[in-house]
C-alpha positions in Angstrom: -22.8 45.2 162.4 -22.3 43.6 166.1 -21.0 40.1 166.2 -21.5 37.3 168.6 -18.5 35.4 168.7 -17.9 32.2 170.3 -14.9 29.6 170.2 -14.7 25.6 171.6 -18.2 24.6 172.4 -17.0 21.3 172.5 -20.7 19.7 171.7 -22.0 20.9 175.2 -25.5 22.4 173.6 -26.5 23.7 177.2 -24.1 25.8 177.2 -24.4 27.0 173.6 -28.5 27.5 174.3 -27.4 30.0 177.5 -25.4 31.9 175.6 -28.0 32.7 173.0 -30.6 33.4 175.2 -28.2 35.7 177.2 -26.9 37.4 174.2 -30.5 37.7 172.1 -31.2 40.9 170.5 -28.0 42.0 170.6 -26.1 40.7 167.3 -26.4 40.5 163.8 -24.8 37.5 162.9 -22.5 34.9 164.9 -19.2 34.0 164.6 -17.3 30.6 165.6 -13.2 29.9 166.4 -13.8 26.2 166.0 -13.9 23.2 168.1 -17.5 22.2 167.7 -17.2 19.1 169.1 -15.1 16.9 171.7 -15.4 16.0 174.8 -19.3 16.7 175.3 -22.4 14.5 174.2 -24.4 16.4 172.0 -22.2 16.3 168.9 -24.3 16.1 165.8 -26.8 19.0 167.5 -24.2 21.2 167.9 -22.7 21.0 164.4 -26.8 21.0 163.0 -27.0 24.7 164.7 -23.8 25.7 163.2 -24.6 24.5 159.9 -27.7 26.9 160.1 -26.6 29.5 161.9 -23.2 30.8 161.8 -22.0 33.8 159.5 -18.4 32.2 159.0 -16.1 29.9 160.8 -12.6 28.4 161.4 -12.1 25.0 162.2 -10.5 23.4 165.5 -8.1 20.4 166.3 -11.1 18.5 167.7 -13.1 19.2 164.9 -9.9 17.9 162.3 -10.0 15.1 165.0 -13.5 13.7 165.1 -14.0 14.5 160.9 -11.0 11.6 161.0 -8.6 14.1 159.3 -5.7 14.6 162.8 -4.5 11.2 164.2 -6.0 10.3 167.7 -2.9 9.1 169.7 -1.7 13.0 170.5 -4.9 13.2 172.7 -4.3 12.8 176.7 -6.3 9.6 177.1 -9.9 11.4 177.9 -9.7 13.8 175.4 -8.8 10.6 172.8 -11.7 8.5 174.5 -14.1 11.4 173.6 -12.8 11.9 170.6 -13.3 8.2 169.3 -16.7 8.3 170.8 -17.9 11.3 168.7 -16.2 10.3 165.7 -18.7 6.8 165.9 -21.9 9.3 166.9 -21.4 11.7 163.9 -23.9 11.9 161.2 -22.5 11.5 157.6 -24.2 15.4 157.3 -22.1 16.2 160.1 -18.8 15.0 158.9 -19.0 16.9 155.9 -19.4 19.7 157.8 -16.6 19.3 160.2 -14.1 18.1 156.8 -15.2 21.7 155.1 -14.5 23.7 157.7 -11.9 26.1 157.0 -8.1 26.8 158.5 -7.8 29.9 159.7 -7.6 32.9 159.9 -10.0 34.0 158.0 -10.5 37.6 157.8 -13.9 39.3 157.1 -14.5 43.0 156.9 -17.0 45.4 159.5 -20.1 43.9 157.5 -19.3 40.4 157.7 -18.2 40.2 154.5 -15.0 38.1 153.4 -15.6 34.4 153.5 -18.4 34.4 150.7 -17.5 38.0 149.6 -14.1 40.0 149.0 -11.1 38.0 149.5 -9.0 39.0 152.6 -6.3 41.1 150.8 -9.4 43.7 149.6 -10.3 43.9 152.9 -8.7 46.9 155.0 -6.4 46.1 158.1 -8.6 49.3 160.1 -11.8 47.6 158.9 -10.9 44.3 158.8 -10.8 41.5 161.5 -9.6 38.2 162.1 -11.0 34.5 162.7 -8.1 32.3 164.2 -8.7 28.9 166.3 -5.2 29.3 167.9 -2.6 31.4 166.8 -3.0 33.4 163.2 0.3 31.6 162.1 -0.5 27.6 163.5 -4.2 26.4 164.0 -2.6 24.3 166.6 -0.4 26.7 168.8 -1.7 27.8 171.7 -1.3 31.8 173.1 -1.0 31.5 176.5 1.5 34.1 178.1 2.5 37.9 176.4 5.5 36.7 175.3 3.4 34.3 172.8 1.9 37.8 171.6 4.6 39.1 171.9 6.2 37.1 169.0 3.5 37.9 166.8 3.4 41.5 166.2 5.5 41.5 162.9 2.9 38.4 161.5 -0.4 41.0 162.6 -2.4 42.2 159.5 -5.8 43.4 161.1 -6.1 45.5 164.3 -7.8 42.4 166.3 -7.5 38.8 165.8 -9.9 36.8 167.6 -8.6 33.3 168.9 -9.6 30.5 171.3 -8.1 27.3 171.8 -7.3 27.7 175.6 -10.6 28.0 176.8 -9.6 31.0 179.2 -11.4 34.3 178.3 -8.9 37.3 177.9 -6.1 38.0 175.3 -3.3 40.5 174.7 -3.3 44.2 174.3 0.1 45.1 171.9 1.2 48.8 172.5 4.1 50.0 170.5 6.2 49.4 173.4 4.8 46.8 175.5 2.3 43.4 175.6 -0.2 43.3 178.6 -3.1 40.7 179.0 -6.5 41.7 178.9 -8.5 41.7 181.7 -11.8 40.3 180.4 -14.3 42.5 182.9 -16.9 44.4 180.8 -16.2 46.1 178.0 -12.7 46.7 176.1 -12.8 49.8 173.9 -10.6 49.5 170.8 -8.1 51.9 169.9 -6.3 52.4 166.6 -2.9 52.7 167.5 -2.9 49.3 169.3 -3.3 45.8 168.1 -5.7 43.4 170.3 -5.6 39.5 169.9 -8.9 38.7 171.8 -9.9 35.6 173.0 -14.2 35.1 174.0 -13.2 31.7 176.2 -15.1 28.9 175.8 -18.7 28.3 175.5 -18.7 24.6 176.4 -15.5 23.7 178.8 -14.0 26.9 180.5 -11.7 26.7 181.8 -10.2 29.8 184.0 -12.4 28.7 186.9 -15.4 30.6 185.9 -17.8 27.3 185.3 -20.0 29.8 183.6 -19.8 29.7 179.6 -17.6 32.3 177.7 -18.3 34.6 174.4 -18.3 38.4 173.5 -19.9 40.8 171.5 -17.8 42.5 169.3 -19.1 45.9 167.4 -16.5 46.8 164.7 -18.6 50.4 164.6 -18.1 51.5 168.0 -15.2 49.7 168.1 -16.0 48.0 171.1 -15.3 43.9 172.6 -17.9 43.0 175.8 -17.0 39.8 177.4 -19.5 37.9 179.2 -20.2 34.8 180.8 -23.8 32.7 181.1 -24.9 30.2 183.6 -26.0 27.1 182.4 -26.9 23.8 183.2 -24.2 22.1 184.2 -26.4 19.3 185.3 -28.2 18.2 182.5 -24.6 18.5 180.3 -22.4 16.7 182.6 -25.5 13.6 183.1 -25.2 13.6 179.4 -21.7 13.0 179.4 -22.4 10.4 181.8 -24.8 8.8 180.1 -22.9 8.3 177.0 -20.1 6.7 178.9 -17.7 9.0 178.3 -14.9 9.7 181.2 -16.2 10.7 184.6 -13.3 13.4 184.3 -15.3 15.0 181.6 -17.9 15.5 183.0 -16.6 16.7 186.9 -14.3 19.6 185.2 -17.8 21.3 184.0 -18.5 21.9 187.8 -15.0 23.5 188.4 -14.3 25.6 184.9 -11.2 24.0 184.8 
């Protein structure tokens, strides 16, 4: 079963519609590493698609944020203005759905299964997966450099971990011997004697100066991970920023992917 997986949309629904139309006819069901919403304008749609449409799902800090459930005043002050802006837009629908999401990781098998099916210690680590917003042991932590992998390789259970929380498509490839980064071009063949942490970038706020939106396709069967990128735009999702009076630096870092 091929996956679509995407992490931090961040309520930019621009972006999410180019990545759907770019990736159309090629998955079975879609996949989410949290952060719904923040920083962009089109909250409550964003969190309405993933209520219909998304196989499984791990929740991120802005998501804890704008359901009222993480304490504001550790946001920089845009990220805090944004935050307090969606929390006053949200539907009642849509804060439910933000409160229920799930800490990860969550792990699901090659079929999808896992979240509504076996639980994930009767789910193998060769034909398992896992869902993790930033690293598999703290939501919160962000995995920036190989030695951050590096640290992790005793706390591994599955041969990939998918992450986000950086918003910088990539990951980690751990040999027996050594970390490397991933270099997201194409597509990134699995082996079985090497554990992957994979991150798809962000859909809604990259920000490795590629302003185009992030995901992958990930086929457990072939045992394959393509990263791509979609235009999208930027325009219309940075106006709507505007519009909404959130801050101008919101909506200028679209242009840049930074």
């Amino acid at each position: 079963m091929p996956f679509l997986i995407l992490s931090d949309i961040h309520a930019n629904l621009e972006a999410l519609q180019a990545v759907l139309a770019d990736a159309q006819g090629r998955y079975d069901a879609i996949l989410c590493l949290g952060d719904l919403v923040g920083y962009g304008a089109d909250p409550n749609a964003v969190v309405e698609w993933a209520r219909e449409n998304l196989r499984a799902v791990v929740r991120g800090n802005h998501d804890k944020a704008g359901a009222g459930e993480e304490p504001l005043y550790i946001y920089n002050p845009a990220a805090r203005a944004a935050l307090e802006w969606t929390q006053a837009e949200l539907t009642p629908l849509s804060q439910a759905y933000l409160q229920g999401m799930p800490r990860g990781p969550l792990r699901l098998a090659a079929n999808g299964g896992g979240p509504d099916g076996a639980g994930a210690d009767q789910v193998s680590q060769d034909r398992g997966f896992d869902l993790s917003h930033g690293s598999p042991v703290d939501e919160d932590e962000y995995l920036i450099s190989a030695g951050d992998a590096a640290l992790l390789r005793p706390e591994l259970e599955t041969r990939v971990t998918f992450f986000g929380h950086t918003h910088i498509q990539g990951g980690f490839l751990l040999a027996r011997r050594t970390v490397a980064p991933i270099r997201p071009k194409g597509v990134l063949q699995i082996r079985p004697d090497h554990f992957y942490l994979v991150n798809p970038g962000s859909v809604g706020q990259p920000r490795d100066r590629d302003p185009r939106a992030a995901y992958v396709l990930f086929d457990p069967d072939a045992g394959t991970v393509e990263y791509r990128r979609a235009e999208y735009n930027v325009d219309r999702a940075a106006g709507k920023i505007a519009a909404a009076g959130l801050p101008d630096f919101l909506a200028a870092r679209l242009y840049e992917g930074m």
